[in-house]
N, C-alpha and C positions, 0 to 999 in steps of 0.2 A: 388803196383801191386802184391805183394809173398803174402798179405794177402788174395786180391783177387782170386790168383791160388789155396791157400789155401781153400779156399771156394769151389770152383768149384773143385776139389779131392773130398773133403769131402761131396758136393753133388751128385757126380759122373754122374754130369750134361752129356750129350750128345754133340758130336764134333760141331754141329749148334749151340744148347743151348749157348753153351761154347764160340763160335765165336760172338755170337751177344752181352753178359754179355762183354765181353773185350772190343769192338767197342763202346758199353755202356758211359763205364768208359773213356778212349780215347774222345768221344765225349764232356763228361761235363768236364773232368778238359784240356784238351787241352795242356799240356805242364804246366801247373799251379800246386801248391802244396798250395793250399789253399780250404776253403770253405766259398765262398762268402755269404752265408747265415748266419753263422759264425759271419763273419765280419759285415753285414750289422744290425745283433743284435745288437753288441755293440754300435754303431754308435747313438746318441743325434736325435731324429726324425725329425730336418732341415735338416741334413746334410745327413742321409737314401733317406728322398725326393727328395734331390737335386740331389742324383746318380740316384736316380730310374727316374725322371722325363728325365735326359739326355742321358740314357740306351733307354726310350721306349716314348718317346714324338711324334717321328715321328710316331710309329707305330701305336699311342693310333688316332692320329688327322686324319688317312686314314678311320678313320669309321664314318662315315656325324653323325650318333645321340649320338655319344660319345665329338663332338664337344660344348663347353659350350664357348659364346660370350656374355655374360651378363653385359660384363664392370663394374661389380659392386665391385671391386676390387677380388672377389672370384673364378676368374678365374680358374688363376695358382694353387690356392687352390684344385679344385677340379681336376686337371692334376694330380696334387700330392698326392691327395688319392688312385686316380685309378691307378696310375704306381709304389704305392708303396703296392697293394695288388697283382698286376701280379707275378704270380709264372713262373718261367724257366723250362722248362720240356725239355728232350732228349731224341731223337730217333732215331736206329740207321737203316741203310735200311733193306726195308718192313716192319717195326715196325705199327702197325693201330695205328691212334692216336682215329679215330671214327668209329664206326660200323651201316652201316647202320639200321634200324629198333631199336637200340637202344633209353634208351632217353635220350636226350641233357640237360646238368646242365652248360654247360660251353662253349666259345667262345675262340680262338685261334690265335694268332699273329706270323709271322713266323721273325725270326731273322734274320736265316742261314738257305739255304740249299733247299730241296724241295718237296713236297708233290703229287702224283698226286690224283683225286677225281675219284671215282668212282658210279655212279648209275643205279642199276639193273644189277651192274656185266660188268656195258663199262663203260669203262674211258671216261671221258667229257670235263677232260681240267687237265692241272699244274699247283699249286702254287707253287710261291719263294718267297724271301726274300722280306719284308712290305707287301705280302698278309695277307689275318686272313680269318676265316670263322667260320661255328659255331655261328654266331651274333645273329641269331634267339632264338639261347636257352638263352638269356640275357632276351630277352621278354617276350617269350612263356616258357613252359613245352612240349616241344612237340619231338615227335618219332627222332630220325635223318632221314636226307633222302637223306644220302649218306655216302660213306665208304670214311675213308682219309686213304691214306697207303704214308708212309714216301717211299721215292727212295734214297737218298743220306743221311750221317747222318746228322741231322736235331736240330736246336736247335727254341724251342717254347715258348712263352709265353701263359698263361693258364690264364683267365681270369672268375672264379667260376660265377653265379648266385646269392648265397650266399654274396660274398666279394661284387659285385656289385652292391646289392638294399642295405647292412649296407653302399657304400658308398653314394647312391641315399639320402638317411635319412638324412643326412646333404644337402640336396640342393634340397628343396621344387620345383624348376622349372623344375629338369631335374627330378626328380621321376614325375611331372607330363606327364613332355615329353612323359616320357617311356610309361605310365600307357595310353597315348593317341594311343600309338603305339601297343600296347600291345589290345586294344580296337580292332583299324582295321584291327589287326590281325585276332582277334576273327571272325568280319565280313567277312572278305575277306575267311577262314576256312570255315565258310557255303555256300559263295556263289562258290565256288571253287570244281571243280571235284575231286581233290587230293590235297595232305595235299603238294607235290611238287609245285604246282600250287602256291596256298596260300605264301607259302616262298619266291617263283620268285616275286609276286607279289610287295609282301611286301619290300625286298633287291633293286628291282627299284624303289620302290616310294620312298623310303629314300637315292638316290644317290645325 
């Protein structure tokens, strides 16, 4: 923390600035003197899988087309690629993690803590802890079409577009999945008054 104060002198960051940078750091290491990213490098890539897989198994399995039942022994396989590309992201309150009219590259799984959503400037509802949202930008490329603002400090899993279709490429049924989901997307986008619409639609038919 004296290197970080250090910093924040030397920026001559603002008394808010300043308050949210420490809440920051507080958030991710938590009483910890380590950097799990660090550690998780060195680590033989069974044993990387096996923490990541038991860090975020629960979180991965709450989203109906991130589920793979295949029995082909390749299950667990594909758990462990995608809980071993999830990034941890911290926020601390009022931190945005998504803006609405932005566009969506990534999908979100909450660990800790709690977010509320906002659209067109009204809050519509809370997430907490095993919520995610964000899912849609896995499929589509598309605008966001809502504002997430952290309330309490927040710890997130961050689940890229990018890390998601390199893990799709190893597993010919669920890149098909996606790619079908991804289709009635499309359709459900033209038949659809707003791009809101189309997402509602879409997040119920895959519960």
């Amino acid at each position: 923390m004296e290197e970080l104060g250090d910093y924040v002198k030397w920026k001559n960051l603002n008394y808010e600035t300043r308050k949210k940078l420490f809440a920051y750091y507080e958030t991710k290491y938590r009483g910890k003197y380590f950097e799990e990213e660090s550690l998780l490098l060195e680590m033989n890539e069974s044993l990387r899988s096996e923490i990541a897989v038991q860090n975020t198994r629960a979180l991965i399995e709450r989203v109906p087309f991130l589920r793979r039942n295949a029995n082909d022994g390749r299950d667990e396989i594909f758990f462990g690629r995608l809980a071993t590309v999830l990034k941890a992201q911290y926020y601390v309150k009022n931190d945005y993690v998504t803006k609405q009219g932005d566009y969506g590259f990534d999908m979100y799984f909450i660990l800790s803590g709690m977010v509320n959503v906002f659209v067109n400037g009204r809050k519509v509802v809370s997430l907490y802890d095993k919520a995610y949202f964000g899912e849609v930008a896995l499929i589509a490329k598309i605008l966001r079409t809502a504002t997430v603002q952290a309330t309490t400090p927040s710890v997130l899993y961050r689940l890229t577009y990018t890390d998601f279709h390199s893990v799709l490429a190893e597993f010919d049924d669920m890149r098909l999945k996606i790619g079908m989901l991804a289709h009635e997307h499309e359709q459900r986008l033209k038949n659809a008054d707003t791009t809101e619409e189309a997402v509602a639609k879409l997040r119920n038919k895959d519960q």
